[in-house]
One Martini backbone bead per residue (centre of mass of N, CA, C, O) as a GRO file, in nm:
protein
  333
    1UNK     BB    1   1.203  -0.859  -3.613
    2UNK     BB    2   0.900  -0.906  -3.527
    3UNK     BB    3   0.898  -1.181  -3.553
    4UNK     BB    4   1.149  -1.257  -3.405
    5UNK     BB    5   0.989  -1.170  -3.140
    6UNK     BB    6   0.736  -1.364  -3.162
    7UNK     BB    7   0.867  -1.639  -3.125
    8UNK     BB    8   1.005  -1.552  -2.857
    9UNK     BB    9   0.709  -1.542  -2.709
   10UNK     BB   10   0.543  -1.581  -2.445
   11UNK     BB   11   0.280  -1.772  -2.462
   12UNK     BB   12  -0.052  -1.843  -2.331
   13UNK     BB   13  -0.247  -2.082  -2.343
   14UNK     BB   14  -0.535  -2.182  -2.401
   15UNK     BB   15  -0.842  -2.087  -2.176
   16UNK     BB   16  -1.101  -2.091  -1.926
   17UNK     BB   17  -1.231  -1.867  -1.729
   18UNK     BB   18  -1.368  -1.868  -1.424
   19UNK     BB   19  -1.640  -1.766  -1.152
   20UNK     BB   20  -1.673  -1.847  -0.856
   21UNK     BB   21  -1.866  -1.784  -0.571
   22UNK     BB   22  -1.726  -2.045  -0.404
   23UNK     BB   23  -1.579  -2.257  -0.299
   24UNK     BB   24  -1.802  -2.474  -0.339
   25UNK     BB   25  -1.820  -2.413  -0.632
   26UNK     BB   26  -1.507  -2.450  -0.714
   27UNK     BB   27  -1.524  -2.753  -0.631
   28UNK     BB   28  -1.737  -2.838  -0.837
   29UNK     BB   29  -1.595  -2.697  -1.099
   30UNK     BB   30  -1.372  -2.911  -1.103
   31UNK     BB   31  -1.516  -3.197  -1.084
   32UNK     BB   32  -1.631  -3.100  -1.401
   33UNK     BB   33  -1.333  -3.054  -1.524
   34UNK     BB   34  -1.165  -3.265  -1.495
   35UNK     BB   35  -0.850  -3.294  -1.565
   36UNK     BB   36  -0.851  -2.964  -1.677
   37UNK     BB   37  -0.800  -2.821  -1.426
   38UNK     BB   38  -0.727  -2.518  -1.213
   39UNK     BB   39  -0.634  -2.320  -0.997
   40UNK     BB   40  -0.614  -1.937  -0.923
   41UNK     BB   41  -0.484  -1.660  -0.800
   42UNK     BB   42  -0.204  -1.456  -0.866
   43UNK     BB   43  -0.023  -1.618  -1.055
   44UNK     BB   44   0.302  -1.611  -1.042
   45UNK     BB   45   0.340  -1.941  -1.092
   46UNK     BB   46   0.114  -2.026  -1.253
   47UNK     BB   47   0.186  -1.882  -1.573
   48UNK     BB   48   0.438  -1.930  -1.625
   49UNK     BB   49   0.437  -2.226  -1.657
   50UNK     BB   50   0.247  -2.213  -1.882
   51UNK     BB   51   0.424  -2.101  -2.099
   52UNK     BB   52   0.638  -2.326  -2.082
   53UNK     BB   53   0.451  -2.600  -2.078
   54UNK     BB   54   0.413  -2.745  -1.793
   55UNK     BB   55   0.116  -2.658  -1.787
   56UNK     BB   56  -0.232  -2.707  -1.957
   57UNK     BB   57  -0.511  -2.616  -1.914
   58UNK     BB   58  -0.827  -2.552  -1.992
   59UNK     BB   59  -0.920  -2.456  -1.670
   60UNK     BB   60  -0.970  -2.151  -1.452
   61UNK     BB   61  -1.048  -2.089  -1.095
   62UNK     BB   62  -1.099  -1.856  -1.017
   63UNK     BB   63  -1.018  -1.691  -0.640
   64UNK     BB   64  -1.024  -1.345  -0.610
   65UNK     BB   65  -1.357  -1.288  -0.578
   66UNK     BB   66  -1.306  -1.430  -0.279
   67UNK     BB   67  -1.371  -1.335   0.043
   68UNK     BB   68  -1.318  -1.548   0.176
   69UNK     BB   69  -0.992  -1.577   0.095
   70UNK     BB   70  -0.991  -1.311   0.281
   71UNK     BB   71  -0.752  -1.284   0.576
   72UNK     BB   72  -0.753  -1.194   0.917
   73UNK     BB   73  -0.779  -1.390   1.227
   74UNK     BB   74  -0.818  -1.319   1.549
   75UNK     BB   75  -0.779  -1.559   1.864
   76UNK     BB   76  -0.688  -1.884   1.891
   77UNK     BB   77  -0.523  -1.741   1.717
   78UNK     BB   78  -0.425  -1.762   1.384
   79UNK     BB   79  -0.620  -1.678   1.093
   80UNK     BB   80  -0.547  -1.745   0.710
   81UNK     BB   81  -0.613  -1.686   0.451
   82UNK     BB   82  -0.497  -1.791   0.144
   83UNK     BB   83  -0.557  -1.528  -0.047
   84UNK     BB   84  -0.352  -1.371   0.085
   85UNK     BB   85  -0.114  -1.104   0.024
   86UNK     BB   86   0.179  -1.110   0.114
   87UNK     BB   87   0.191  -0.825   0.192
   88UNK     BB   88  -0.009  -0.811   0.395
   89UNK     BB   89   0.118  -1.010   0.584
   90UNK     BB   90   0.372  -0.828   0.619
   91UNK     BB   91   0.214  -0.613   0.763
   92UNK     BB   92   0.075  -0.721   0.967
   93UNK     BB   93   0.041  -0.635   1.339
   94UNK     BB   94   0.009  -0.955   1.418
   95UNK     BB   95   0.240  -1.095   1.265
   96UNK     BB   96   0.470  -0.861   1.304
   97UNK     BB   97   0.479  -0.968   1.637
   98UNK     BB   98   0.398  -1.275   1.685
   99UNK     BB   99   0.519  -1.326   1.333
  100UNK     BB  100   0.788  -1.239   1.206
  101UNK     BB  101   0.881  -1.474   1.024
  102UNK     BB  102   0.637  -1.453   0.809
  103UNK     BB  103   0.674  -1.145   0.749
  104UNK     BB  104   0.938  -1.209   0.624
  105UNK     BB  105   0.884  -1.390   0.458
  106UNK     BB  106   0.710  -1.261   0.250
  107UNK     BB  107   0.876  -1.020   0.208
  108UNK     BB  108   1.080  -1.194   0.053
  109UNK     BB  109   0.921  -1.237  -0.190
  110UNK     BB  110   1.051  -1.159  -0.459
  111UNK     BB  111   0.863  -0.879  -0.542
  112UNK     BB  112   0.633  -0.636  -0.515
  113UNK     BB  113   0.426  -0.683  -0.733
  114UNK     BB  114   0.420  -1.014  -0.669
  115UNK     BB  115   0.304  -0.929  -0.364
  116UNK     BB  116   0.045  -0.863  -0.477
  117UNK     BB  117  -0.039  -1.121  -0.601
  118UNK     BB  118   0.030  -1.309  -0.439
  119UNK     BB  119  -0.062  -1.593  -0.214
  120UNK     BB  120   0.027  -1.771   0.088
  121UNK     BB  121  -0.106  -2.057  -0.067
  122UNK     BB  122   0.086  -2.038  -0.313
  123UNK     BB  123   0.368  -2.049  -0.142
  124UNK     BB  124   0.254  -2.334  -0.011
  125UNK     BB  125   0.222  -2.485  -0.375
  126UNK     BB  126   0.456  -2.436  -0.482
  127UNK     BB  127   0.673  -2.565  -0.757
  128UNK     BB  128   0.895  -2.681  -0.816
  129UNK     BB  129   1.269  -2.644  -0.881
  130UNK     BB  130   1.488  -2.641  -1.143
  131UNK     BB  131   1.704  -2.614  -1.425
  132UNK     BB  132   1.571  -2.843  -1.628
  133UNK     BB  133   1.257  -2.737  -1.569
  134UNK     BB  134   1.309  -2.395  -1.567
  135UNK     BB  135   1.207  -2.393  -1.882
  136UNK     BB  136   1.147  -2.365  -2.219
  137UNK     BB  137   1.026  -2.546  -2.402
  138UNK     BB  138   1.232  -2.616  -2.609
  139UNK     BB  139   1.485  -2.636  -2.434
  140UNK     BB  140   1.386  -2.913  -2.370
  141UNK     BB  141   1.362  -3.048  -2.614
  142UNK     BB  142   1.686  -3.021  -2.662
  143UNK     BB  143   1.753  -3.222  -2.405
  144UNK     BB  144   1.509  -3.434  -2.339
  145UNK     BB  145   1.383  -3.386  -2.124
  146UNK     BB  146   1.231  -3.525  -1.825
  147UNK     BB  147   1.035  -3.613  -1.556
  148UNK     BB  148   0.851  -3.405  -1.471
  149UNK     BB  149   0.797  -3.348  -1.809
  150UNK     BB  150   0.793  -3.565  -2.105
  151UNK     BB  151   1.005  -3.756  -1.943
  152UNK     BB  152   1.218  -4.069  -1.808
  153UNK     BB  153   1.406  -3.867  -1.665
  154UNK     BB  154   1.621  -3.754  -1.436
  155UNK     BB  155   1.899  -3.507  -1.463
  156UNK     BB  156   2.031  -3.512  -1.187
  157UNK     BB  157   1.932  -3.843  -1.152
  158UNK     BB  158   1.961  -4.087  -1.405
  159UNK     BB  159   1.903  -4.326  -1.153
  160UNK     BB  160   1.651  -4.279  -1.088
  161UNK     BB  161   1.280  -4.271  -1.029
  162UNK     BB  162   1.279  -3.992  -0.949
  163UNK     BB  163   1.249  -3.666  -0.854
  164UNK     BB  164   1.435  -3.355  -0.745
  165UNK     BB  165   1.316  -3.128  -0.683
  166UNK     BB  166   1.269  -2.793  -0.563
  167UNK     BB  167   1.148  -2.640  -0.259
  168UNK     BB  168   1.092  -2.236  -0.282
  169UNK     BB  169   0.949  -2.169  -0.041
  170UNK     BB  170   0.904  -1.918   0.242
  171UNK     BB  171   0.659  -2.057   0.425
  172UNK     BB  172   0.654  -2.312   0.515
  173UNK     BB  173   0.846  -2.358   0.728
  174UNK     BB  174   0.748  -2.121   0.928
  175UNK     BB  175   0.473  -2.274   0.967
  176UNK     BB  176   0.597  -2.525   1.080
  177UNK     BB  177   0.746  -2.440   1.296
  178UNK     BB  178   0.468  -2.278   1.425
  179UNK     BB  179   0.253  -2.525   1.425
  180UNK     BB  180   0.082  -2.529   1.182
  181UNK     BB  181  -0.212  -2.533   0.978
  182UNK     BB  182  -0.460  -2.686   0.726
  183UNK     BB  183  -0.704  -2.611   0.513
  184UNK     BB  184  -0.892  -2.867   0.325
  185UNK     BB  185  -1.135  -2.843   0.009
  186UNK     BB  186  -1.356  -3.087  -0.102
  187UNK     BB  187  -1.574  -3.331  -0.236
  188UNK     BB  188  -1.578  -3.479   0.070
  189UNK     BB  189  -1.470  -3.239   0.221
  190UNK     BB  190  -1.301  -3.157   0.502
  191UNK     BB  191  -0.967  -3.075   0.668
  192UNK     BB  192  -0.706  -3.119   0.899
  193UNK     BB  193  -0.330  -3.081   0.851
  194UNK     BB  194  -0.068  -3.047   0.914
  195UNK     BB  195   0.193  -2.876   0.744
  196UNK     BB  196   0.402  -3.125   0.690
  197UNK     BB  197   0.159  -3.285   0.535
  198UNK     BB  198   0.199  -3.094   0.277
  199UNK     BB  199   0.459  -3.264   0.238
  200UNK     BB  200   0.654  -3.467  -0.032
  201UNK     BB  201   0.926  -3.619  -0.129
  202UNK     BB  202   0.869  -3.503  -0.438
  203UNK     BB  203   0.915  -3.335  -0.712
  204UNK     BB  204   0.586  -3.409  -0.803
  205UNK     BB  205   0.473  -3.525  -0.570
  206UNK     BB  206   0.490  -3.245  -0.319
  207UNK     BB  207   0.185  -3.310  -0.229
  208UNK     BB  208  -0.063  -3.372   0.062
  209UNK     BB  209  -0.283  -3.331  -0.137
  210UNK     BB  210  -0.547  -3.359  -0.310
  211UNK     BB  211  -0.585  -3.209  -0.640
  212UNK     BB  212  -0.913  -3.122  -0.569
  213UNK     BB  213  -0.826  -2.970  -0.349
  214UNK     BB  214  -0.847  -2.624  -0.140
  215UNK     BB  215  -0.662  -2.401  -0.011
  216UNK     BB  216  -0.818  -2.235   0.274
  217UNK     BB  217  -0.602  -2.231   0.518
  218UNK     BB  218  -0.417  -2.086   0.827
  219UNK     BB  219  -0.299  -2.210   1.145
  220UNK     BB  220  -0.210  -2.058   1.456
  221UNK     BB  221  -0.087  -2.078   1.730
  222UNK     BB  222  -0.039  -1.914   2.008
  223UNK     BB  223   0.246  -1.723   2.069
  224UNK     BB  224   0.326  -1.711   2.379
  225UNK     BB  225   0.616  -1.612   2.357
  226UNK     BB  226   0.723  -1.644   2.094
  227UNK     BB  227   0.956  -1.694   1.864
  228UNK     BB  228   1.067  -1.583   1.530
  229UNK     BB  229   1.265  -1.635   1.223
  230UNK     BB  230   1.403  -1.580   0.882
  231UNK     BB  231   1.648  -1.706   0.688
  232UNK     BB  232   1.793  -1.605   0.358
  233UNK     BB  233   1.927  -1.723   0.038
  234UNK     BB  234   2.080  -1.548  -0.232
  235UNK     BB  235   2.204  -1.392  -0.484
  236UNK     BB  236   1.916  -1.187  -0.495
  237UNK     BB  237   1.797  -0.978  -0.286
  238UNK     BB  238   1.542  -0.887  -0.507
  239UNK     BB  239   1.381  -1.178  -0.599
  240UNK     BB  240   1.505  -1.444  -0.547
  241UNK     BB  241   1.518  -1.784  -0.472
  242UNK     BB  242   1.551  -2.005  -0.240
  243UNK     BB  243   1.867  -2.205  -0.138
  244UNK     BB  244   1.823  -2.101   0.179
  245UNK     BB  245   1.595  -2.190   0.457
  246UNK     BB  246   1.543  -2.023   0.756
  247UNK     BB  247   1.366  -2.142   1.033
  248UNK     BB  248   1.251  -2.039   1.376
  249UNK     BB  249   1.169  -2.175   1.693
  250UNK     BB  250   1.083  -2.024   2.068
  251UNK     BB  251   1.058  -2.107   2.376
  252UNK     BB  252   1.050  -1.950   2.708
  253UNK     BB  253   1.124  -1.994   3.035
  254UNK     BB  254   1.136  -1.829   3.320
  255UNK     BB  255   1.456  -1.957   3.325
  256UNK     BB  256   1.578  -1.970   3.012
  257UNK     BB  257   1.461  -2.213   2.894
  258UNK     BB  258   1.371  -2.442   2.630
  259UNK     BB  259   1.024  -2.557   2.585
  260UNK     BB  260   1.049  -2.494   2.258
  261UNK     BB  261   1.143  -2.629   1.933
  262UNK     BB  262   1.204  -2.524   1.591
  263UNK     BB  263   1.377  -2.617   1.246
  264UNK     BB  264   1.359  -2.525   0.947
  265UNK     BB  265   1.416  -2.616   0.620
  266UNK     BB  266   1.499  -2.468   0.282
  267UNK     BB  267   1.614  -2.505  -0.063
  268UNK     BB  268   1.736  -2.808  -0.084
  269UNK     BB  269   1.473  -2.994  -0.114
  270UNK     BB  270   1.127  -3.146  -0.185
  271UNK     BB  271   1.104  -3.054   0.092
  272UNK     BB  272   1.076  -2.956   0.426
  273UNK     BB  273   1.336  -2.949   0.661
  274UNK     BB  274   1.327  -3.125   0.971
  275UNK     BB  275   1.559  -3.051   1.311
  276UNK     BB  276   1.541  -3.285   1.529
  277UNK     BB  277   1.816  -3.268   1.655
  278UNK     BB  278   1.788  -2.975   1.718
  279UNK     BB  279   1.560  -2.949   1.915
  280UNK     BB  280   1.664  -3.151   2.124
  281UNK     BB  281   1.937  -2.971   2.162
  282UNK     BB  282   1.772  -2.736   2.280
  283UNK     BB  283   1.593  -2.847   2.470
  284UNK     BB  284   1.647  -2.765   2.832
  285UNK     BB  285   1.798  -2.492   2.720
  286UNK     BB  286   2.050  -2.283   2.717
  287UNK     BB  287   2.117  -1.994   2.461
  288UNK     BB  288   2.452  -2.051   2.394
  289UNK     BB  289   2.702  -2.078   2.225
  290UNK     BB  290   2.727  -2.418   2.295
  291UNK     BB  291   2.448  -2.479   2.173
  292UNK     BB  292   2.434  -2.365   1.911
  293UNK     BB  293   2.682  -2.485   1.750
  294UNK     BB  294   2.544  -2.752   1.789
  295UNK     BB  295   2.307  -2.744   1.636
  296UNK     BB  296   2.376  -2.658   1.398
  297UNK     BB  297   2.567  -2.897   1.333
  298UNK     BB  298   2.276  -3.097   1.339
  299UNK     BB  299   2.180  -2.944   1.067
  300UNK     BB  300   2.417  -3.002   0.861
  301UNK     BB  301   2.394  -3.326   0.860
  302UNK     BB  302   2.134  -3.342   0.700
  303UNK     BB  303   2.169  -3.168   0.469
  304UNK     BB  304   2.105  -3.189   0.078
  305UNK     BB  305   2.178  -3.010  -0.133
  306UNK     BB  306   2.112  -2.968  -0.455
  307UNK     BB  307   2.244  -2.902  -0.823
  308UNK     BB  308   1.973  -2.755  -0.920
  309UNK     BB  309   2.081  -2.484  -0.823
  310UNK     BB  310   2.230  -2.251  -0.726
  311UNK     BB  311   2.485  -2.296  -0.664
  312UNK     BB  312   2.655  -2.508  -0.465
  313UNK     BB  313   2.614  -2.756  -0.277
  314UNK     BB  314   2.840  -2.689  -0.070
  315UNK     BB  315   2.761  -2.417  -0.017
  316UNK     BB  316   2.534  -2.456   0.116
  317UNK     BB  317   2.557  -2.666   0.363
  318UNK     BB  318   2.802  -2.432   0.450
  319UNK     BB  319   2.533  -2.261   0.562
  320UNK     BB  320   2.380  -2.373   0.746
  321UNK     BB  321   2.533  -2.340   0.971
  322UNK     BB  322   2.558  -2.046   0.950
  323UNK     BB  323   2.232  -1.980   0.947
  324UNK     BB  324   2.140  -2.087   1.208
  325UNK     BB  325   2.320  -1.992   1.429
  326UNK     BB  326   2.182  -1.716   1.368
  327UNK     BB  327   1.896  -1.748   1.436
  328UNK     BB  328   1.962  -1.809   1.714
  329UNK     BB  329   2.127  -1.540   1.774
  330UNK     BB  330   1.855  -1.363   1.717
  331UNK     BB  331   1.696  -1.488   1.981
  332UNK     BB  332   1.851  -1.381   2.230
  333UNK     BB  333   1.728  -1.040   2.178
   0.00000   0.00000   0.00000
């Protein structure tokens, strides 16, 4: 009986972790050890996957002990370190005033003790996610692995040249909506860049910012009146990954007419899609029920779930209409 559970026991493969005095240190060290090297903050999302054998660096560097990426900063918007971890974020009384579809998106992320864990930074950097590759070494290799590791097709689509693997975030649409930004620090220098530019449609190269590079940083601007809600999708309420998230922001003028609008959803594709057609239909109108219909409607159309994840891709698909409308009735509030 021992053996056969030690068998069948995931253990994380041999590694060094290193543990960087500040982040210019920690850049110093990845490009020492590159490309054998990887970041890792409360790791709840890369320890399971090196388990599973999905990737396997030889060097950790530990960044729970820089205090430089720990913290939430009020001034003209607010600044939040990447270390922060999502408890504290969803807690925090500036954001949850302020930002309150981020304190729910962090709130809803898995359980209570991983977000004591996990880190605001690695759930903007989580992992793509399949049904085919979020699998145990042995598994992928009985099946002739895939595209995203080990093998040269995609299972979802086996005619594509791509990895369709799904983005399964649920703060970076809500980053995106809030019109936020990230600092990016590598051994070029930093640079700041647009939130959605942090995601490429790919389920491999899935992140807009280069591999030595280390997310330091989210920027939000002044939150001046703005609403914003966030809803997931999910078999269970009490951990799963989103199969759909709507993220929602808008500002309205003071005659009741919306001058912001974005809408963007998660776990649909392999990066976070926003509803340009909907917030078009948004903006210059007051929130009325055939205002919202349209929207819905609008984010409806663009939609392509795919079959890699929970629930059938048209069952998703036709909650698009139905959770954006919910999340613009939020606002209505």
């Amino acid at each position: 009986m021992n053996s056969l559970l030690q068998s069948t026991m995931l253990r994380l493969p041999p590694f060094e972790y290193l543990t960087p005095r500040s982040v210019e240190h920690a850049v110093q060290l990845f490009e020492e050890h590159a490309p054998d090297a990887l970041y890792v903050a409360g790791g709840t999302d890369l320890y399971p996957n090196m388990k599973r054998r999905q990737v396997e660096p030889k060097f950790l560097i530990g960044l729970n002990g820089l205090t430089e990426l720990h913290g939430i900063t009020n001034g003209n918007g607010v600044a939040i370190r990447a270390g922060t971890t999502l408890n504290r974020l969803a807690d925090h009384p500036t954001i949850r005033q302020n930002y309150p579809a981020l304190a729910t998106a962090a709130n809803l992320v898995s359980t209570p003790q991983l977000r004591a864990m996990g880190t605001l930074g690695g759930n903007l950097c989580l992992d793509t996610r399949c049904n085919y590759y979020d699998q145990d070494f042995w598994w992928r290799k009985a099946l002739g692995f895939c595209l995203k590791k080990d093998g040269d097709t995609c299972a979802v689509a086996p005619g594509s040249a791509r990895c369709w693997a799904v983005s399964s975030t649920d703060c970076a649409p809500v980053v995106i909506a809030l019109d936020g930004q990230v600092r990016l620090v590598g051994p070029r220098g930093e640079r700041v860049i647009a939130a959605q530019d942090l995601y490429r449609d790919d389920g491999i190269q899935h992140l807009g910012k280069e591999r030595d590079e280390l997310l330091t940083e989210i920027l939000l601007p002044p939150a001046e009146g703005m609403k914003s809600v966030y809803l997931k999708l999910r078999r269970r309420d009490s951990f799963d990954f989103p199969i759909l998230g709507v993220a929602a922001a808008l500002r309205f003028a003071a005659n009741g007419e919306i001058e912001y609008a974005r809408v963007v959803l998660g776990g649909g594709g392999s990066r976070p899609l926003e509803c340009e057609e909907t917030s078009q239909r948004l903006l210059g109108q007051k929130l009325t029920r055939e205002v919202i219909d349209a929207a819905a409607e609008a984010a409806w159309k663009p939609a392509r779930p795919l079959d890699n994840t929970d629930l059938t891709h048209s069952y998703r698909k036709k909650m698009t209409r139905v959770y954006v409308a919910r999340a613009l009735e939020a606002l209505t509030q």
